[in-house]
N, CA, C and O atoms as CSV, one atom per row, in Angstrom:
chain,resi,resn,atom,element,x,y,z
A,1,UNK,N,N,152.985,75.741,136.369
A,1,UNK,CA,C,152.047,74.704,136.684
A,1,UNK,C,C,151.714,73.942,135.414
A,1,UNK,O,O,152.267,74.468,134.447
A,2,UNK,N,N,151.117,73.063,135.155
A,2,UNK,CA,C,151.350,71.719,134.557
A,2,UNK,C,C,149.994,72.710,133.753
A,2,UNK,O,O,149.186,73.462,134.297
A,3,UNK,N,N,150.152,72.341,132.237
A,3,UNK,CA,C,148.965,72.977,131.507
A,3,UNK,C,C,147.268,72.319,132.154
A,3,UNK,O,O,146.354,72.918,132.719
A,4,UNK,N,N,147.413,70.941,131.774
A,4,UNK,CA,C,146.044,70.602,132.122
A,4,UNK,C,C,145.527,70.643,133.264
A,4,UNK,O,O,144.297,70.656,133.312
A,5,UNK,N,N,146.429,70.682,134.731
A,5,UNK,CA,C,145.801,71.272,136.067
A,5,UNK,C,C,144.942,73.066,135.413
A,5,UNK,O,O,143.806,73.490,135.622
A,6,UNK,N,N,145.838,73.547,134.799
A,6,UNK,CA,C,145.174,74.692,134.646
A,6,UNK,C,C,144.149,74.986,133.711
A,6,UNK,O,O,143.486,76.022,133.782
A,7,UNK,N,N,143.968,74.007,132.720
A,7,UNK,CA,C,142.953,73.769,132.235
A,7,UNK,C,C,141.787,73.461,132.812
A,7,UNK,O,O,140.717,74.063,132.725
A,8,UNK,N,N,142.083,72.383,133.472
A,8,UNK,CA,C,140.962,71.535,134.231
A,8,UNK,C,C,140.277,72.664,135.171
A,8,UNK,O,O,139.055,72.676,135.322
A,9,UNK,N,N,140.952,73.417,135.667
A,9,UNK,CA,C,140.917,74.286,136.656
A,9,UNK,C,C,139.335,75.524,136.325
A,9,UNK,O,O,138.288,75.694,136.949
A,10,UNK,N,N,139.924,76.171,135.010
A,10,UNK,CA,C,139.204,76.781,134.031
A,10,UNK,C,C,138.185,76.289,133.708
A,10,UNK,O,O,137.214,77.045,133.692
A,11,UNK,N,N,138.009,75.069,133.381
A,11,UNK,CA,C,136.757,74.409,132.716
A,11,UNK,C,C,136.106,74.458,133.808
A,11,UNK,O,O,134.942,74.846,133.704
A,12,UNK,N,N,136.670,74.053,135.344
A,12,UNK,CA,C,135.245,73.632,136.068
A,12,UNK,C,C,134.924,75.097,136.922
A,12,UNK,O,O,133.843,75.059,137.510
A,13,UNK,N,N,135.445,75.961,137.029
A,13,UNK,CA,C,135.362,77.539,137.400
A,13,UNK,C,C,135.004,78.748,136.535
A,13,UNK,O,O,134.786,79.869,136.995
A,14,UNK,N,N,134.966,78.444,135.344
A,14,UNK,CA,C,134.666,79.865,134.155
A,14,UNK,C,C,133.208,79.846,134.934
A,14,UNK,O,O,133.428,80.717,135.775
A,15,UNK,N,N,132.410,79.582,135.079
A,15,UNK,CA,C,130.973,80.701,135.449
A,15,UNK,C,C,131.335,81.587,136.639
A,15,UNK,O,O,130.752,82.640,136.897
A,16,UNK,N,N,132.060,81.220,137.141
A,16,UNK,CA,C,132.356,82.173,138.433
A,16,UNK,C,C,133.319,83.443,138.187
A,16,UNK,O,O,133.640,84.092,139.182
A,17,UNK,N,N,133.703,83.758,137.177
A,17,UNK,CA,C,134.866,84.748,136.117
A,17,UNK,C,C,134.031,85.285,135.072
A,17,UNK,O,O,133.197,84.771,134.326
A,18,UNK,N,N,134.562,86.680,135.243
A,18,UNK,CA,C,133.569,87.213,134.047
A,18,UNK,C,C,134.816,86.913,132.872
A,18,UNK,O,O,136.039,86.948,133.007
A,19,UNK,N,N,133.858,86.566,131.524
A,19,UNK,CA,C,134.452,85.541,130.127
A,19,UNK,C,C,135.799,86.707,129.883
A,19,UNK,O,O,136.841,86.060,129.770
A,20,UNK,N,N,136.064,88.290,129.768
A,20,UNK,CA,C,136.902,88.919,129.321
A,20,UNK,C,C,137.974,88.563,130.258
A,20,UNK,O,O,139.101,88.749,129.801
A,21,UNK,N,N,137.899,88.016,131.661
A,21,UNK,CA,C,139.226,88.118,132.150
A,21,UNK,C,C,139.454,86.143,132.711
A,21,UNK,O,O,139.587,85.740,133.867
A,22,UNK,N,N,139.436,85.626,131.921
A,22,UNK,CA,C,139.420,84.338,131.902
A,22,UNK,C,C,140.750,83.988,131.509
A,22,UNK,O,O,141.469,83.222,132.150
A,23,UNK,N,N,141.136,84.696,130.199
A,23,UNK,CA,C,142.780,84.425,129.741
A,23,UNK,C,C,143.192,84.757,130.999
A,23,UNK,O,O,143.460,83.909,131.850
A,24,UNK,N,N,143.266,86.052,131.190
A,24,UNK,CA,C,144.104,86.680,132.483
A,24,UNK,C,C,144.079,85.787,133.543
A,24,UNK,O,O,145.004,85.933,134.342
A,25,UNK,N,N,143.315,84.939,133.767
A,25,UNK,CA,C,143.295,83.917,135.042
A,25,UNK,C,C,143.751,83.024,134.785
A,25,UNK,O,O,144.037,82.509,135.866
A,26,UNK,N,N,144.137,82.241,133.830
A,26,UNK,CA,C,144.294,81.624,133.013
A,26,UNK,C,C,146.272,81.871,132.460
A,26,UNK,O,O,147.098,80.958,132.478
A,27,UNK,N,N,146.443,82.752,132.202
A,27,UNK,CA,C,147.751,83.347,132.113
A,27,UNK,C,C,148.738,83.339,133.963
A,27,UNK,O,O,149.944,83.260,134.201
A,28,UNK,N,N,147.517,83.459,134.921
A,28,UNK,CA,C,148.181,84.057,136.051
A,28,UNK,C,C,148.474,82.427,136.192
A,28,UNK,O,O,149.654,82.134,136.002
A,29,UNK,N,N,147.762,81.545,136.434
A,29,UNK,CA,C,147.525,80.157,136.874
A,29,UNK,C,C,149.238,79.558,135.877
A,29,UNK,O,O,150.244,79.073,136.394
A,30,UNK,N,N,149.083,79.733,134.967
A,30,UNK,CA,C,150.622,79.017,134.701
A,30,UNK,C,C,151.549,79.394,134.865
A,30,UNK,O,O,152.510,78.671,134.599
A,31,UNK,N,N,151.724,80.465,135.289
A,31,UNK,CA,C,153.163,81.219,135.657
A,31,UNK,C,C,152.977,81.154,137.565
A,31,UNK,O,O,153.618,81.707,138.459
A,32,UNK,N,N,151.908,80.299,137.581
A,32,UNK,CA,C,152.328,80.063,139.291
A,32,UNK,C,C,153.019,78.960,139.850
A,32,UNK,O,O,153.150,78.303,138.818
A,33,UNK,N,N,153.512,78.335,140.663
A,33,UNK,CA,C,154.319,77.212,141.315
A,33,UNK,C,C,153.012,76.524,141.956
A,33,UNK,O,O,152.101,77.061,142.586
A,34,UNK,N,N,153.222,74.983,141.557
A,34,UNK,CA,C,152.260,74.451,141.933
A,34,UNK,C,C,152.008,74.004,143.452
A,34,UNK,O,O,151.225,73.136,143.836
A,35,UNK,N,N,153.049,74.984,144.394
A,35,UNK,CA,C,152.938,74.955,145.868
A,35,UNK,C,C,151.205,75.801,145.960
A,35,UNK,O,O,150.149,75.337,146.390
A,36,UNK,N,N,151.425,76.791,145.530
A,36,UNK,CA,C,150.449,77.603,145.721
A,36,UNK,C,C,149.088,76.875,144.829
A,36,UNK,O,O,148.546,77.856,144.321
A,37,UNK,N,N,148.655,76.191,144.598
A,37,UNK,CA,C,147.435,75.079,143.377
A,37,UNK,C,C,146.703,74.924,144.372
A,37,UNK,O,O,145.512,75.193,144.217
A,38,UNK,N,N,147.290,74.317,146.059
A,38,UNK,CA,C,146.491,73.980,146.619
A,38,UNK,C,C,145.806,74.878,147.143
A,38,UNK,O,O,144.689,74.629,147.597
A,39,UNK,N,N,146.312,76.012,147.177
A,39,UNK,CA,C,145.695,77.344,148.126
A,39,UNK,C,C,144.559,77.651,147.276
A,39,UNK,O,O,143.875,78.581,147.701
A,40,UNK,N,N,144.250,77.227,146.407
A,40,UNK,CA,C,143.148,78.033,145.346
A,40,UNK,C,C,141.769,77.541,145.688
A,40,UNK,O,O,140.788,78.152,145.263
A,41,UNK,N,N,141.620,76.251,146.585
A,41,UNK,CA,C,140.816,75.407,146.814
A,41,UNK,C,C,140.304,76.231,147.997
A,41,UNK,O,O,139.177,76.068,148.466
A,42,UNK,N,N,141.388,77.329,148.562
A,42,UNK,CA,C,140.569,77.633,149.714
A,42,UNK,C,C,139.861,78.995,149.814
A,42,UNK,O,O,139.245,79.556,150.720
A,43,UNK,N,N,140.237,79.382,148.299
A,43,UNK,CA,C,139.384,80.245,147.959
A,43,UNK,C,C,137.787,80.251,147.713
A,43,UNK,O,O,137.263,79.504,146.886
A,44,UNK,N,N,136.944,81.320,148.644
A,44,UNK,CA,C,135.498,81.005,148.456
A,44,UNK,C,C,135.076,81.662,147.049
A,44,UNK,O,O,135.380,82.835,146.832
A,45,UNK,N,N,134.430,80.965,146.171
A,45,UNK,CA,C,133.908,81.300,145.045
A,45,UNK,C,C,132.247,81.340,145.111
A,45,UNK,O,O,131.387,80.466,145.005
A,46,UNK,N,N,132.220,82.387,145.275
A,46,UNK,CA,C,130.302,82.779,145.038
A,46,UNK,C,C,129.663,82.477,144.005
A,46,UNK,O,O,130.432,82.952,143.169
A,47,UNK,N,N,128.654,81.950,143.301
A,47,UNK,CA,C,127.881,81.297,142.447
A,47,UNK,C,C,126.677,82.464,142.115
A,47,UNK,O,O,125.577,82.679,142.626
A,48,UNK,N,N,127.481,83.149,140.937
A,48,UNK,CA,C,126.494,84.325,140.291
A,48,UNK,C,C,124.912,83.934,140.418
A,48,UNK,O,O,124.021,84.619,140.920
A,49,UNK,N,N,124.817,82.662,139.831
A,49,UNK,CA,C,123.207,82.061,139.500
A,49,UNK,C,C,122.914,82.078,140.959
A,49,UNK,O,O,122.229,83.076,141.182
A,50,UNK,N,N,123.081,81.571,141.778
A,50,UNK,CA,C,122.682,81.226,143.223
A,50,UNK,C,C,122.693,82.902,144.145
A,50,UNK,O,O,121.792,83.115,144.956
A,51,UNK,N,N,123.709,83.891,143.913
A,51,UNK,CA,C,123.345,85.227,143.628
A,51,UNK,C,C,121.912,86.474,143.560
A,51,UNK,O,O,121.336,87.334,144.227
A,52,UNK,N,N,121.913,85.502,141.683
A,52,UNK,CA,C,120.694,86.402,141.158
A,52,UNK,C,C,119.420,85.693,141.929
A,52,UNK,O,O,118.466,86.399,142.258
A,53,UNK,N,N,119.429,84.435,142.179
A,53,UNK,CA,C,118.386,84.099,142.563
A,53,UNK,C,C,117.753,84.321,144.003
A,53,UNK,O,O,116.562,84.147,144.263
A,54,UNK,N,N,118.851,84.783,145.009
A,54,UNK,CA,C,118.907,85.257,146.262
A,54,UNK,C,C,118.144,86.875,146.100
A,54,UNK,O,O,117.287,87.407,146.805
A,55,UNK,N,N,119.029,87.486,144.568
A,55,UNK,CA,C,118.365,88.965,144.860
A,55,UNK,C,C,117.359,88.983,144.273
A,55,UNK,O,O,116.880,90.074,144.577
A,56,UNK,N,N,116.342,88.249,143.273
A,56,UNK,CA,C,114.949,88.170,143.047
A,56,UNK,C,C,113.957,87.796,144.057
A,56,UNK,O,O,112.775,88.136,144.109
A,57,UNK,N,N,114.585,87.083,144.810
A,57,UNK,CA,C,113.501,86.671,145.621
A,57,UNK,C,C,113.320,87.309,146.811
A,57,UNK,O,O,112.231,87.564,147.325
A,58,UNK,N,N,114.786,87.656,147.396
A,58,UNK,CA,C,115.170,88.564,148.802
A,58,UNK,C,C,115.521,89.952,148.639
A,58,UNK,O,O,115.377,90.758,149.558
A,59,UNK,N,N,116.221,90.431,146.896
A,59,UNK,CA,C,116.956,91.607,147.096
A,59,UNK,C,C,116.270,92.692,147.823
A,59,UNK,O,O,116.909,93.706,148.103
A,60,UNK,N,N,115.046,92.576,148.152
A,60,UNK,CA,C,114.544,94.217,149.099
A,60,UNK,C,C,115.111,94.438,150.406
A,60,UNK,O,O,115.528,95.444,150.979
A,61,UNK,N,N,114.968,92.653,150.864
A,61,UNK,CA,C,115.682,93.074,152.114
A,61,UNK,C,C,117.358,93.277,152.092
A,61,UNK,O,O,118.023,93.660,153.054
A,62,UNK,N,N,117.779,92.990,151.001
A,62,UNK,CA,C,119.401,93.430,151.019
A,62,UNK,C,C,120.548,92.447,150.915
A,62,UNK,O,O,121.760,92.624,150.791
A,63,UNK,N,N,119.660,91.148,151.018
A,63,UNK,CA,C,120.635,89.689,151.319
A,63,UNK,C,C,121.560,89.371,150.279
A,63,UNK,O,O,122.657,88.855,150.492
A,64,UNK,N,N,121.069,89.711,149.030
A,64,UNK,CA,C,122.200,89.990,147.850
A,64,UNK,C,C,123.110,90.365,148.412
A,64,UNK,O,O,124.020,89.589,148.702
A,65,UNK,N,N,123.137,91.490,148.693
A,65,UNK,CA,C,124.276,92.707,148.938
A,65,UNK,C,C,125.312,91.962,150.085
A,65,UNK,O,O,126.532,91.909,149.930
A,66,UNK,N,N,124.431,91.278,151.513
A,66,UNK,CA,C,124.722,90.807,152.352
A,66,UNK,C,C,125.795,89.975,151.987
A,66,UNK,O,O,126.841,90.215,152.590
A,67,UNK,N,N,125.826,88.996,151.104
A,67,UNK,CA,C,126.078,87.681,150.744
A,67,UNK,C,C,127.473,87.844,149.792
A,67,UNK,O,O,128.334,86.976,149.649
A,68,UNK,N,N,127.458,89.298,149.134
A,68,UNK,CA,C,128.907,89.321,147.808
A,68,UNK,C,C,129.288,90.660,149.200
A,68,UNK,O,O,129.476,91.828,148.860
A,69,UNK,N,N,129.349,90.213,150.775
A,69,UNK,CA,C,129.902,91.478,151.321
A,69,UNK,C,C,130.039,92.610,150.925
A,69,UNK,O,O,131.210,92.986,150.940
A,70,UNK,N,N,129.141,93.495,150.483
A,70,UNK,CA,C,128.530,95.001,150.204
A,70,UNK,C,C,128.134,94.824,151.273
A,70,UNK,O,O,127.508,93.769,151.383
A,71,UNK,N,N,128.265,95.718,152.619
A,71,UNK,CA,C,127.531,95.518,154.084
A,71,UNK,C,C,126.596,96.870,153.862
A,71,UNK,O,O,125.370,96.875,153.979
A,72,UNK,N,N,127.492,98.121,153.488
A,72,UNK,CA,C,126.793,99.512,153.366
A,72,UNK,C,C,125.309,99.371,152.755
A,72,UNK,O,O,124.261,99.885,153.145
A,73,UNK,N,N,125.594,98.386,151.520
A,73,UNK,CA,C,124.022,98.895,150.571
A,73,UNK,C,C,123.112,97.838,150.998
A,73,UNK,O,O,121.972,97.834,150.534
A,74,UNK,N,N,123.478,96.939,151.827
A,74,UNK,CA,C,123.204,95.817,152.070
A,74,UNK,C,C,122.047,96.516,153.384
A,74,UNK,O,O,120.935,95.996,153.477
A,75,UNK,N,N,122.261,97.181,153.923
A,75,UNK,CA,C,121.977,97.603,154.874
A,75,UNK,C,C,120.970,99.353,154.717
A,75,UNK,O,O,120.186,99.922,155.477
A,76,UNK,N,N,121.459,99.652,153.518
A,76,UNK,CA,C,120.701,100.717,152.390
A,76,UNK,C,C,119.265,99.678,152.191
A,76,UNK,O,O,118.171,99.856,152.726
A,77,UNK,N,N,119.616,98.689,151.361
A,77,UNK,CA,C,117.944,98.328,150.766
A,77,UNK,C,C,117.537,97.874,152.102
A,77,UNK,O,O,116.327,98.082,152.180
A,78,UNK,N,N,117.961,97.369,153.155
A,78,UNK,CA,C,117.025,96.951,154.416
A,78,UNK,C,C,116.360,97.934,154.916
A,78,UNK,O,O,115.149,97.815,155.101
A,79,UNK,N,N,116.937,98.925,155.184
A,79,UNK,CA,C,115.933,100.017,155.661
A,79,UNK,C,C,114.985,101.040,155.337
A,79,UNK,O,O,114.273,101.843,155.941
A,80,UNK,N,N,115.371,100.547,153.570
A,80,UNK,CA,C,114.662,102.117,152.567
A,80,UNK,C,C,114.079,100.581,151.509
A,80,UNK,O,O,114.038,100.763,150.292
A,81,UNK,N,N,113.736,99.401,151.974
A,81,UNK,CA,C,113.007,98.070,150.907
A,81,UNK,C,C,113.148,98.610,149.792
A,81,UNK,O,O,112.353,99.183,149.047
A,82,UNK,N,N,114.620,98.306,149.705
A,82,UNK,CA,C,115.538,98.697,148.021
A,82,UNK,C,C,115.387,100.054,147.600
A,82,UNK,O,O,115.143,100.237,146.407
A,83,UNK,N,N,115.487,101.041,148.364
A,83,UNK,CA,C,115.072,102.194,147.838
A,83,UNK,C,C,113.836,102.078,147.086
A,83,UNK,O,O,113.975,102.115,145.863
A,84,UNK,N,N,112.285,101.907,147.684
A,84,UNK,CA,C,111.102,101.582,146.814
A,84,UNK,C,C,111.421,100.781,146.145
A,84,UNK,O,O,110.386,100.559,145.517
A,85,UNK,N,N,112.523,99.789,145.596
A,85,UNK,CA,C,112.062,98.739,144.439
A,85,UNK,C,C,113.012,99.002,143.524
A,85,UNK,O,O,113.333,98.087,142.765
A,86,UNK,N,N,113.718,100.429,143.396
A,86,UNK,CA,C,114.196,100.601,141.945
A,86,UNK,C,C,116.143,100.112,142.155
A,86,UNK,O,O,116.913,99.920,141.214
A,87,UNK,N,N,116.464,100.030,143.522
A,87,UNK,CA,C,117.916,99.447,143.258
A,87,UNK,C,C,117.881,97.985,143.228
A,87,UNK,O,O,118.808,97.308,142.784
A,88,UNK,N,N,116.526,97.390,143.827
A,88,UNK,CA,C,116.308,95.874,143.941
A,88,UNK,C,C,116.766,95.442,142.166
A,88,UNK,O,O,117.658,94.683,141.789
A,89,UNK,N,N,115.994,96.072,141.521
A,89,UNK,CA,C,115.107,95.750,139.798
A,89,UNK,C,C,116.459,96.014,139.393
A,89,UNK,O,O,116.957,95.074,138.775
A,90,UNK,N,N,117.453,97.355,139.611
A,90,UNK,CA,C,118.496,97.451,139.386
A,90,UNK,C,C,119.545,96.295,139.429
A,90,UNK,O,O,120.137,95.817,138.461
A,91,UNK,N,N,119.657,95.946,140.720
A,91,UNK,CA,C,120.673,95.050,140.924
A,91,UNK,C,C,120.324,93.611,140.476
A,91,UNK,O,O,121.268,92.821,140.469
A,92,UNK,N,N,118.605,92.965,139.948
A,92,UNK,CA,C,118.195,91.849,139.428
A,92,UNK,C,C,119.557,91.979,137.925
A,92,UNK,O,O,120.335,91.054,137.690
A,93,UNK,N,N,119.537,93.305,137.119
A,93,UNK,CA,C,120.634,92.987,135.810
A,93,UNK,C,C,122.492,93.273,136.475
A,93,UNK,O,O,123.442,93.280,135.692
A,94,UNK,N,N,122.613,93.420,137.561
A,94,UNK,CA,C,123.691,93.924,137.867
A,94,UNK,C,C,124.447,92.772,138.232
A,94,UNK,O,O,125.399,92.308,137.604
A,95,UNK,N,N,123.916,92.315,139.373
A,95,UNK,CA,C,123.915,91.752,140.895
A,95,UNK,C,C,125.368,90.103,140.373
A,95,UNK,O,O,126.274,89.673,141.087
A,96,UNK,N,N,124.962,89.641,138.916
A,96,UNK,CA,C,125.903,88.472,138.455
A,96,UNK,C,C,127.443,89.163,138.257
A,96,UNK,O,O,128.482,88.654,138.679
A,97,UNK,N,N,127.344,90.403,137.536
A,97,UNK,CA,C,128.433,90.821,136.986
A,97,UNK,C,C,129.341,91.387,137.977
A,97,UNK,O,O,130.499,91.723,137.724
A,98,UNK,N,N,128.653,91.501,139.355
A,98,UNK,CA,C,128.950,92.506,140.396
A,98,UNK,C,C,129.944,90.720,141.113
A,98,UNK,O,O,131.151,90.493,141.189
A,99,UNK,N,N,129.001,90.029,141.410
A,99,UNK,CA,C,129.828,88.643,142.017
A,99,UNK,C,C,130.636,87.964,141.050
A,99,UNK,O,O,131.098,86.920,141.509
A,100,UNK,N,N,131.005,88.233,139.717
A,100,UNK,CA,C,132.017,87.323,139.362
A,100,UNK,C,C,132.734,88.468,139.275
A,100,UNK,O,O,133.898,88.077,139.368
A,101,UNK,N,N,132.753,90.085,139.107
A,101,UNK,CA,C,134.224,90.796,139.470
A,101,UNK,C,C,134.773,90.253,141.254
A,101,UNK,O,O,135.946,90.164,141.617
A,102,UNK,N,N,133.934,90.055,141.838
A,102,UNK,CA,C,134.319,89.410,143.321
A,102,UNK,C,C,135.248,88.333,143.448
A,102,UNK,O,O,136.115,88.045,144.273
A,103,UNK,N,N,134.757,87.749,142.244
A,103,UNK,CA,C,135.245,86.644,142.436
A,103,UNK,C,C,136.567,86.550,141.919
A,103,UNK,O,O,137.412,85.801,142.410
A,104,UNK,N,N,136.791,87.376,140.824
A,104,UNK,CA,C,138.168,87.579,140.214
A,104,UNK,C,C,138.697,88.253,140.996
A,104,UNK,O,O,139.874,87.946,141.187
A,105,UNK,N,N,138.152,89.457,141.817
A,105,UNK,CA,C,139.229,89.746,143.076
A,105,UNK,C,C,139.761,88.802,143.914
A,105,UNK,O,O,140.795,88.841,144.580
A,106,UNK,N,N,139.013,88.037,143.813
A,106,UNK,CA,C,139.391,87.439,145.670
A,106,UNK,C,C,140.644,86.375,145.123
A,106,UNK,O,O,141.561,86.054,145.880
A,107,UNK,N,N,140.557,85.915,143.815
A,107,UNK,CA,C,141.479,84.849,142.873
A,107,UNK,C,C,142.673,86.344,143.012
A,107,UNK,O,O,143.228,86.652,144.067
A,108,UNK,N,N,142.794,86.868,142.076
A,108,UNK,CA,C,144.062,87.759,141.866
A,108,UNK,C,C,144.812,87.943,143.090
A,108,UNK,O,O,146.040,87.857,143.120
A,109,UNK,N,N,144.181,88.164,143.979
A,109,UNK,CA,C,144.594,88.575,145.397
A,109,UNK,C,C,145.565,87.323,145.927
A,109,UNK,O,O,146.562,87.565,146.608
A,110,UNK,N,N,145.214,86.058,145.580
A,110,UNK,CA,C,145.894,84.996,145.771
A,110,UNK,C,C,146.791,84.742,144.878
A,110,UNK,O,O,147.791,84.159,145.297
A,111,UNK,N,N,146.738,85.072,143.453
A,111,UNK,CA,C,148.266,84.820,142.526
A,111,UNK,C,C,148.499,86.110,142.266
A,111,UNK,O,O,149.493,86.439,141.619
């Protein structure tokens, strides 16, 4: 694929990639055929910030969890209101790092 599609690509997607595996996405993206460029568009990319801000305000009832498809724990803090509080507070430092490995799955899975 053409360097600056994959550049361009990178620049407007790195918050959604955690920064250590950015080459690696980055490496996969040019050794792909640019048949497959368009398929990337139809990949859903979750928005860490939009995320954390779902599980500060909602995480007791579980909608975090709901939202990066965790259904199990998702369904854990709904019925036990985050386990008292302490997986909510937990997942407030977790909850970004947890949706951009998501997000690099759901990319790899496609190249």
């Amino acid at each position: 694929m053409e360097q600056q599609k994959v550049d361009m690509y990178i620049m407007t997607n790195q918050k959604y990639f955690p920064t250590e595996k950015i080459m690696l996405v980055k490496e996969r993206l040019q050794s792909m055929d640019d048949s497959k460029f368009s398929m990337l568009s139809t990949v859903e990319l979750k928005d860490p910030m939009t995320i954390l801000l779902v599980s500060i305000f909602l995480g007791t009832l579980g909608i975090d969890r709901f939202m990066i498809g965790d259904i199990g724990m998702g369904i854990l803090k709904l019925l036990t209101g985050g386990v008292c509080g302490i997986l909510t507070i937990i997942d407030w430092f977790t909850i970004s790092k947890k949706t951009k490995e998501l997000n690099f799955n759901n990319i790899m899975t496609l190249l």
